[in-house]
KOLMARVEX-737376 format. One record per residue (C-alpha): x, y, z; chain; residue number from 1. Coordinates in Angstrom, 3 decimals. Layout:
<nodes>
NODE          u          v          w   chain   resi
NODE          X          Y          Z       A    NUM
...
</nodes>
This chain:
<nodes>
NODE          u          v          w   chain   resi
NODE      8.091     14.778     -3.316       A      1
NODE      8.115     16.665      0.200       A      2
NODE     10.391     16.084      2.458       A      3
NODE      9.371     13.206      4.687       A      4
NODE      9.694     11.487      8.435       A      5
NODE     11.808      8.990      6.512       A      6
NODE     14.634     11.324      5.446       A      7
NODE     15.263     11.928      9.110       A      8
NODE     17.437      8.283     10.342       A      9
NODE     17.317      9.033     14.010       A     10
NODE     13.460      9.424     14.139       A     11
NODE     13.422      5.837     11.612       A     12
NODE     15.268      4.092     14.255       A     13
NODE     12.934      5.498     17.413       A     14
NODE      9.543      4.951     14.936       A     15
NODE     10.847      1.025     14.366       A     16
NODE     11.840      0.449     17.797       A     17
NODE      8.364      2.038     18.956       A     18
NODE      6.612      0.439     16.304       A     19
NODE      8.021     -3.368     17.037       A     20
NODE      6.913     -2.658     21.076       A     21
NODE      3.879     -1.394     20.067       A     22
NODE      3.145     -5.330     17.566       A     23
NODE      4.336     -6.809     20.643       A     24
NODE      2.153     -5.284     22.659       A     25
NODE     -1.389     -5.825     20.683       A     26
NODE     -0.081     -9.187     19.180       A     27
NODE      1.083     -8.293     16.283       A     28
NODE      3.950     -9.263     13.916       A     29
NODE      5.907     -8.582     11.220       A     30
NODE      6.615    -11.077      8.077       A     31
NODE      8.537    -11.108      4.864       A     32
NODE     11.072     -9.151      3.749       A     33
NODE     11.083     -6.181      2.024       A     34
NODE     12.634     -6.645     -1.823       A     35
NODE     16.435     -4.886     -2.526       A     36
NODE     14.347     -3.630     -5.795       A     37
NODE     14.920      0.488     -5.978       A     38
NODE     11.198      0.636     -7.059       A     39
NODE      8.110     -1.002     -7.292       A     40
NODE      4.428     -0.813     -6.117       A     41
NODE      3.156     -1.950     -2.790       A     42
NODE      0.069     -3.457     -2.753       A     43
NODE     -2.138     -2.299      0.799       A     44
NODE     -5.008     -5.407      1.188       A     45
NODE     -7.576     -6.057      2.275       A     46
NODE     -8.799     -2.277      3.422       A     47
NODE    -11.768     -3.189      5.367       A     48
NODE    -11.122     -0.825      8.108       A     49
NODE    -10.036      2.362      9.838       A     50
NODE     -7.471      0.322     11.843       A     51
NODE     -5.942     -0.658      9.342       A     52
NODE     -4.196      2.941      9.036       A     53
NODE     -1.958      2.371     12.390       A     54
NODE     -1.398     -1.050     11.804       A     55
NODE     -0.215     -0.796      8.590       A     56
NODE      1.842      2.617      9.821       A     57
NODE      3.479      0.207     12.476       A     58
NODE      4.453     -2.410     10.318       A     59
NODE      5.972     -0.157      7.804       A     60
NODE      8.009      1.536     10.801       A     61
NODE      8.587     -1.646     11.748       A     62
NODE     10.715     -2.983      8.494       A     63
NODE     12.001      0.397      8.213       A     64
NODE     10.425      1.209      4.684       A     65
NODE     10.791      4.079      2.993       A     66
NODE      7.292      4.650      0.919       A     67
NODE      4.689      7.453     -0.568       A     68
NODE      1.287      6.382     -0.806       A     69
NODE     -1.977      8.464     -2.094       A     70
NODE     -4.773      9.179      0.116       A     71
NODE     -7.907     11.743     -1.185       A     72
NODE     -7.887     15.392     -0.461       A     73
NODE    -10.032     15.257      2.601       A     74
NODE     -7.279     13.726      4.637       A     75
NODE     -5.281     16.212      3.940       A     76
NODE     -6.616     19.030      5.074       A     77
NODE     -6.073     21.425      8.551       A     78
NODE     -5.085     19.789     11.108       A     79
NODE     -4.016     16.481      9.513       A     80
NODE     -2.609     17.518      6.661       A     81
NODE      1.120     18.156      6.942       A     82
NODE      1.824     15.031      9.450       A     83
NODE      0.127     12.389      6.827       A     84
NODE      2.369     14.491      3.570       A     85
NODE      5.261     14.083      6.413       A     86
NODE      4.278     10.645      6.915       A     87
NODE      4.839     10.236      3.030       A     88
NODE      0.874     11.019      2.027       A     89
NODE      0.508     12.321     -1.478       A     90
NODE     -3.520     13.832     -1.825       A     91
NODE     -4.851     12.994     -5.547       A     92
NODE     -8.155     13.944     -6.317       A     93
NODE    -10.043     10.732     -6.956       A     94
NODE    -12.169     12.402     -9.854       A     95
NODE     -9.502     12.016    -11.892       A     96
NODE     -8.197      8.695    -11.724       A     97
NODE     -6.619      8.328    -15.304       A     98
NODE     -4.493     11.702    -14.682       A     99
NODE     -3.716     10.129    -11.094       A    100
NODE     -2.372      7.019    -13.338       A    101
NODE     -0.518      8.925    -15.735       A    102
NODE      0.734     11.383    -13.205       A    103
NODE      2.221      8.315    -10.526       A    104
NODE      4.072      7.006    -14.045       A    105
NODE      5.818      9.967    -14.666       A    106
NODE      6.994     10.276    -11.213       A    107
NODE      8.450      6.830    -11.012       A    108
NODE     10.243      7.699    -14.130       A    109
NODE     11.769     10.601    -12.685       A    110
NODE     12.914      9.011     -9.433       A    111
NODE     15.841      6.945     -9.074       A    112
NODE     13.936      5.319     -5.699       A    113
NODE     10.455      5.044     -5.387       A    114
NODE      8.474      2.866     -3.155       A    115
NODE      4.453      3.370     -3.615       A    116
NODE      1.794      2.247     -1.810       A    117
NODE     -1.592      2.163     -2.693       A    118
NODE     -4.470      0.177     -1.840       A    119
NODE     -6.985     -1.072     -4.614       A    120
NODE    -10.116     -1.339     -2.973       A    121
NODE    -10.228      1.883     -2.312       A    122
NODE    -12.470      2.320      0.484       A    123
NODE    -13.032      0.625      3.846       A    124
NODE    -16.466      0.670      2.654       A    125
NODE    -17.360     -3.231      0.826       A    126
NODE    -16.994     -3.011     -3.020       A    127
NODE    -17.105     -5.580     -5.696       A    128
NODE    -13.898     -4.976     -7.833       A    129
NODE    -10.346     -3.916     -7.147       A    130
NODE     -9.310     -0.834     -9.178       A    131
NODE     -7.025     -1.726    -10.955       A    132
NODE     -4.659      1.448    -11.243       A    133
NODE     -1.853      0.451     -9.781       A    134
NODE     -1.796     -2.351    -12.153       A    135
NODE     -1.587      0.311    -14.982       A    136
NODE      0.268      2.377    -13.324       A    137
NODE      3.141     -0.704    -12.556       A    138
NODE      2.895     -1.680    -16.228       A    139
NODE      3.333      2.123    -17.514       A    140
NODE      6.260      2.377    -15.307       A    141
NODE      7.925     -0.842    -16.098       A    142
NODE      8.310     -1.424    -11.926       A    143
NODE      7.294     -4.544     -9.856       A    144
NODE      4.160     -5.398     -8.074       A    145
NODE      5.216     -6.041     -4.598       A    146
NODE      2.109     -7.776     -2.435       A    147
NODE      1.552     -6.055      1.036       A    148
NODE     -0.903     -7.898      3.581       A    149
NODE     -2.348     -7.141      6.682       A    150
NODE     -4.122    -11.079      8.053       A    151
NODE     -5.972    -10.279     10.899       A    152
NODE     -6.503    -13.936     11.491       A    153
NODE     -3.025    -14.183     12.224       A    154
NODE     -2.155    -11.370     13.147       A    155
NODE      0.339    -10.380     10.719       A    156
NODE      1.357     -8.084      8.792       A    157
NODE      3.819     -7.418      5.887       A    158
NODE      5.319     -8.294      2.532       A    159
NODE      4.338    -11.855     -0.099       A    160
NODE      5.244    -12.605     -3.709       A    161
NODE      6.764    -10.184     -6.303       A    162
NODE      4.584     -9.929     -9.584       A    163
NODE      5.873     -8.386    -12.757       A    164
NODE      3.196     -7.443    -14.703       A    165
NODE      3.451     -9.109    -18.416       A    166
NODE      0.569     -6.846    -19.855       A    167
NODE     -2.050     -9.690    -19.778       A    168
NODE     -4.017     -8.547    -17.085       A    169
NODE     -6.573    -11.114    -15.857       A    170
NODE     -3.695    -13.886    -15.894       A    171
NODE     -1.462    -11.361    -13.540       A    172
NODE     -4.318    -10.324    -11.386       A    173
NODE     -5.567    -14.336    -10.928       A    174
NODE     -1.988    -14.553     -9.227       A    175
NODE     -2.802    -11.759     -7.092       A    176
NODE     -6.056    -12.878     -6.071       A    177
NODE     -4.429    -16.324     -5.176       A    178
NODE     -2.012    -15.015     -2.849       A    179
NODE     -5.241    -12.829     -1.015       A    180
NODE     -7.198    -15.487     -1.057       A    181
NODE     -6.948    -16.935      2.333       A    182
NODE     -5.629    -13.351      3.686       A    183
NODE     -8.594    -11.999      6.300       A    184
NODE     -9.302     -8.284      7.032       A    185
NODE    -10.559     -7.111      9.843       A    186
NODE    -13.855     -6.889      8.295       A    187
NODE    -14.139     -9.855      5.905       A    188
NODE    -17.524     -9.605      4.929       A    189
NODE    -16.307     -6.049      3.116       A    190
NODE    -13.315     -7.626      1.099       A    191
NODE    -14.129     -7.595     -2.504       A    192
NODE    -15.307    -10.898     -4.487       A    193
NODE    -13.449    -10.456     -7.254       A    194
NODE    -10.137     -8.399     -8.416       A    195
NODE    -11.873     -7.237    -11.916       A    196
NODE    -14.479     -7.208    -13.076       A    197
NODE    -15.654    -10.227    -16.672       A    198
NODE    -18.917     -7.898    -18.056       A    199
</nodes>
C-alpha cells in the first residue's frame, strides 16, 4: 500500500473537522459507528451517482476512517491519479476480476489492519445484479462484512449491521439486501433489483 492522507494525523483532524462543516452545511449527517474490528470489508451502496464520490469522501473524513478502496484505471490517470492513490485509491483492472479477488485476499492476509471499501454495483450506471466479489473476497480472507450506506432520503450517511459470511451465499446476501432495502440513492430508479442473480 502507498502511503496515504490518512497516515498524516494533523491533516485527519482538519479533513474531519472540514468534512462535519461541510454535512452541516448541505444537510447531511453522519450515523453508526465504525466497528473496533482491525479488518473487514466496507460495503459502498447504493452507487447511483457521481455525487456519491464527495459524499461518501466526507463521511469517511467525517468518522475518521482509515480505508483503501479500488476504483478502475481510468481514474487514475494524469492529473487525478496520485490525489485518489493518496486518498487511499487502489486502480485494478476490471478485466480481471477473479485475479482482483484473489489479489485483495492476499493483501488482507498480509496486513495486520485493513479496512476495504468497495462498492458492488459497480457502476453509477443501473444494473441488475450486485457483483458479488467482495463477498468472495470477505470469505477468502476470513474478515467481516461491514454495511456502508449513503440514504439520500434522509440524508445520511454511514455504517449498519456486521455480516460474517458463513459460506452459504444467497442466505448471507438476503441479509444484506434486507438491510438496503429501504436505503434510497440518489438515483433510485438505477439501484439494482436483486443482489445475485437465481438463473
Amino acid at each position: 500500500m502507498n502511503y496515504t492522507i490518512y497516515d498524516i494525523p494533523i491533516l485527519r483532524n482538519l479533513l474531519q473537522f472540514l468534512s462535519l462543516c461541510a454535512l452541516k452545511i448541505i444537510g447531511w449527517r453522519k450515523s453508526g459507528q465504525v466497528p473496533k474490528l482491525p479488518k473487514f470489508v466496507l460495503i459502498a451502496a447504493p452507487h447511483t451517482s457521481n455525487w456519491d464520490f464527495p459524499v461518501t469522501l466526507a463521511i469517511v473524513f467525517a468518522f475518521r476512517m482509515q480505508l483503501h478502496w479500488l476504483g478502475k484505471e481510468s481514474l487514475f490517470r494524469w492529473p487525478f491519479g496520485i490525489l485518489f492513490r493518496w486518498l487511499g485509491g487502489i486502480p485494478v483492472n476490471r478485466s480481471k476480476s477473479t485475479d482482483m479477488v484473489a489479489q485483495t485476499i492476499q493483501t488482507f492476509k498480509e496486513k495486520a489492519r485493513l479496512v476495504m471499501m468497495l462498492a458492488p454495483e459497480g457502476t453509477r450506471k443501473k444494473v441488475r445484479y450486485w457483483k458479488t466479489g467482495f463477498y468472495h473476497i470477505a470469505t477468502g480472507a476470513n474478515v467481516p462484512i461491514v454495511m456502508g450506506f449513503l440514504d439520500y432520503a434522509k440524508k445520511a450517511g454511514g455504517i449498519g449491521p456486521i455480516l460474517m459470511p458463513t459460506g452459504n451465499i444467497e442466505s448471507d446476501m438476503e441479509k444484506i439486501r434486507a438491510f438496503y432495502e429501504n436505503i434510497k440513492g440518489k438515483v433510485p430508479d438505477k439501484s439494482a433489483t436483486a443482489l445475485i442473480s437465481h438463473q
